[in-house]
Each structure stands twice: as C-alpha cells, then as structure tokens.
C-alpha positions as CSV (number, residue, x, y, z in Angstrom):
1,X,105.5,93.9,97.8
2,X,103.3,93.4,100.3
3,X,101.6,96.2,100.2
4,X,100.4,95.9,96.9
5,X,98.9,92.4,97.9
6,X,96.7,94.3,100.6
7,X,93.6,95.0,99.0
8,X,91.8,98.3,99.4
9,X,89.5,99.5,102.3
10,X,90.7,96.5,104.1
11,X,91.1,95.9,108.2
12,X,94.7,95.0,109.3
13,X,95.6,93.3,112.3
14,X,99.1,94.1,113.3
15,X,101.1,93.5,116.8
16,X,105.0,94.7,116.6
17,X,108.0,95.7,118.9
18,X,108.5,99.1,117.5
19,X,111.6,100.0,118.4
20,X,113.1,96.6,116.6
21,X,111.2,98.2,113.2
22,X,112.5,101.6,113.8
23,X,115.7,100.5,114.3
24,X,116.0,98.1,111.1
25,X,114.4,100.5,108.8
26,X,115.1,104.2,108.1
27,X,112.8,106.9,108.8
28,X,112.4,107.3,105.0
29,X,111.4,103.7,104.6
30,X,108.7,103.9,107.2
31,X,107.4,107.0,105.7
32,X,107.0,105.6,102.5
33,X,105.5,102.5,103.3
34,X,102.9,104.6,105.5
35,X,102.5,106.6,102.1
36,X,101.6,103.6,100.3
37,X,99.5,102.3,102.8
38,X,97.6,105.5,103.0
39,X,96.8,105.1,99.2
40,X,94.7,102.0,99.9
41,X,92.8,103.6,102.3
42,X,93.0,100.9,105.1
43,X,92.0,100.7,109.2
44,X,94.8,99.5,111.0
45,X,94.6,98.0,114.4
46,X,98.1,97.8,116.4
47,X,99.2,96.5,119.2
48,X,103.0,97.6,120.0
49,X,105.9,97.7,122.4
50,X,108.5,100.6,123.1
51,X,110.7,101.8,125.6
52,X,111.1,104.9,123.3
53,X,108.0,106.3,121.9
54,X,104.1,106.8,122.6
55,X,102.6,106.6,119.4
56,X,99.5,108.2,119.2
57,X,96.0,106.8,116.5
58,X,95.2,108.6,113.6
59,X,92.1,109.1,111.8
60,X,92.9,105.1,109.5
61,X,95.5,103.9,112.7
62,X,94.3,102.7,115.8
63,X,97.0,101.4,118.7
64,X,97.6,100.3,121.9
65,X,100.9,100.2,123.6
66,X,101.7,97.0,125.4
67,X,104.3,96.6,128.7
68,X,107.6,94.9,127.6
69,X,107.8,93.7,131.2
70,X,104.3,92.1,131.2
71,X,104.3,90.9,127.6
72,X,107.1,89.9,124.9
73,X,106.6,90.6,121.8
74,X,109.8,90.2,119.6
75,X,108.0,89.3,115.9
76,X,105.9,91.3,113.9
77,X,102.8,89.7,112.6
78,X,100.2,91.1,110.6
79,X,97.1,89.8,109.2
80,X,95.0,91.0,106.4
81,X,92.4,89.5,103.7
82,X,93.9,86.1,103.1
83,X,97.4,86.9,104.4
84,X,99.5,86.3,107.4
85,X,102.7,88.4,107.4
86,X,105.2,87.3,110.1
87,X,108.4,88.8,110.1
88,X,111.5,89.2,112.8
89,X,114.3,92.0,113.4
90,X,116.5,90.1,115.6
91,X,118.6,88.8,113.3
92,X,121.4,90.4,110.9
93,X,119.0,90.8,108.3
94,X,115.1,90.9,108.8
95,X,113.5,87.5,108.0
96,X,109.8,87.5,107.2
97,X,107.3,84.6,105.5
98,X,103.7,85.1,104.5
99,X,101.0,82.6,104.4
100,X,98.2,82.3,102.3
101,X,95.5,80.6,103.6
102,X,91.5,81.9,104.4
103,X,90.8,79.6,107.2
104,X,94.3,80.4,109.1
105,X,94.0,84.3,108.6
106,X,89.9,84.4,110.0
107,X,91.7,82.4,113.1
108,X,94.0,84.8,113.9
109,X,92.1,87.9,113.3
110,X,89.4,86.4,115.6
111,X,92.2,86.5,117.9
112,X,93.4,90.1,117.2
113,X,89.8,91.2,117.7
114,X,89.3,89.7,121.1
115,X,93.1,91.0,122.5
116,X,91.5,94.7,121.3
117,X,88.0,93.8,123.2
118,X,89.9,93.2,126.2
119,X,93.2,96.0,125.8
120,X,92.4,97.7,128.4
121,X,92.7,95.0,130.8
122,X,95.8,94.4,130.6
C-alpha cells in the first residue's frame, strides 16, 4: 500500500477534491487509512475543494480549503519522500500511478510549499 511506502515522521504534500474521495471511498475506508497514517506519525499539508464540508486541522493535519469556482481541482496528488501519488475519481473505478523519482518529488514539493506561503491570497 501506499501507506506503508511513507516513511515515518515525514511531511506530505497533498491537494484533493474531497467530496470526489468521500464519495468513492466509505467512511470506514477513510478512517482506517487516517488510522494508519496516524501510526507513522506524519505532518500533512492539504489543500482541498468541497461544496459539502469545512474540514477543520488537527494537531499532524494542516488544510486549506480552495474555491471550486476560482480553482479546479479534479485529481488527487500527493507528494512525500521520493514519491508522487496521483490518483483520479472521475472515472468508474479510481485510477492512480505513483512515481518514483528524487528530483521530480523536491520539484513539486517546492511547489506545494510556495501555494501554502501564499494561501491566503487567494
């Protein structure tokens, strides 16, 4: 899974339209892949979209909640250590890839890390 590929005490990068995630996975399977996550005793820093829910941070879960009018976000892509996670609901079944690759991964978490410098100006 890849959740056991995340290594512990790790930062993760995510951005994600959650009602897509909600919708394609139960509440069960969300709980228990926040369980597991918990165990490795990550930071999380999320960027998301909803027309349903304000999620609110947690003590290892930062977010911010995007506009779906000003920005689309239909994929879900996640970066953390090495990895690149990108993953889509649209379809009839969820389709996801992850890449391997150091200098790909530092790219686009410098890019995470200046969208959550600027958030707020949005």
């Amino acid at each position: 899974s890849l959740l056991q590929q995340m290594p512990d005490n790790e930062t993760v990068y995510i951005i994600y339209p959650h009602d897509d995630v909600a919708s394609t996975f139960t509440k069960e399977e969300r709980e228990n892949l926040k369980f597991q996550r918990s165990n490795k005793k990550t930071m999380i820093f999320s960027f998301y979209t909803s027309d349903t829910e304000e999620l609110l941070d947690t003590e290892s879960i930062k977010r911010h909640k995007l506009s779906k009018q000003k920005h689309e976000v239909s994929a879900d892509i996640a970066v953390y250590g090495n990895l690149i996670r990108l993953s889509t609901f649209s379809g009839r079944e969820p389709l996801g890839i992850v890449i391997e690759d150091r200098s790909i991964a530092e790219t686009m978490r410098t890019l995470f890390k200046m969208a959550w410098k600027y958030r707020d100006s949005d």
